[in-house]
C-alpha positions, 0 to 999 in steps of 0.5 A: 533510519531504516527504510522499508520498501513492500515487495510487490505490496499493490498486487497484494491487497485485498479488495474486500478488505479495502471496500471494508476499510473504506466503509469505516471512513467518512466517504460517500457510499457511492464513491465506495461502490465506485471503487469497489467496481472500478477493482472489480472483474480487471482483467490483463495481458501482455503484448510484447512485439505485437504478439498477446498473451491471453488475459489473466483475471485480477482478483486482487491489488490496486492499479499501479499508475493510477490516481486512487492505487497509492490512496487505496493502498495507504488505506491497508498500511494506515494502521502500522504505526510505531507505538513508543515512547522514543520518539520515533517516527515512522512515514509512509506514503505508498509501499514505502516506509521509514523508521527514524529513532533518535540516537541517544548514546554511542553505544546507540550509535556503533549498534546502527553501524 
């Protein structure tokens, strides 16, 4: 078992390439333009001790904390999938990723140790 964890993977993405990901889906193009404006023009600060930063434009990622932010980001890492023979089996849920393979001989065995 090998466990992937995407370092900062939900400040990464693309908008654009969602909006076109979504658009290949069966979802209603008024939802698809929801979500395109719901990422669209963010903007964040910082405020520590009650003093602020100024506000930094967000021209990319997903929202963490939010509802849609693991949905939206599953969209991007939908197409890595372990193509074999082996069975092996990989799960993904958010920026997390786990590849299982079975383990055939010892050789097998002491190569994973």
């Amino acid at each position: 078992v090998i466990s992937f964890d995407l370092k900062k993977a939900f400040d990464s993405v693309s908008h654009n390439i969602i909006c076109k990901k979504l658009g290949k889906t069966n979802i209603n193009p008024y939802v698809i333009n929801w979500i395109r404006n719901f990422l669209t023009d963010r903007r964040q600060r910082v405020i520590v001790n009650g003093i602020e930063t100024n506000y930094v434009d967000i021209n990319k990622g997903v929202p963490q904390g939010t509802v849609l932010g693991p949905f939206l980001f599953s969209l991007m890492i939908n197409d890595l999938t372990v193509k074999d023979s082996n069975n092996n089996i990989l799960v993904k849920f958010a920026d997390d990723m786990t590849v299982s393979a079975p383990v055939k001989n010892n050789y097998d065995s002491a190569l994973a140790e």
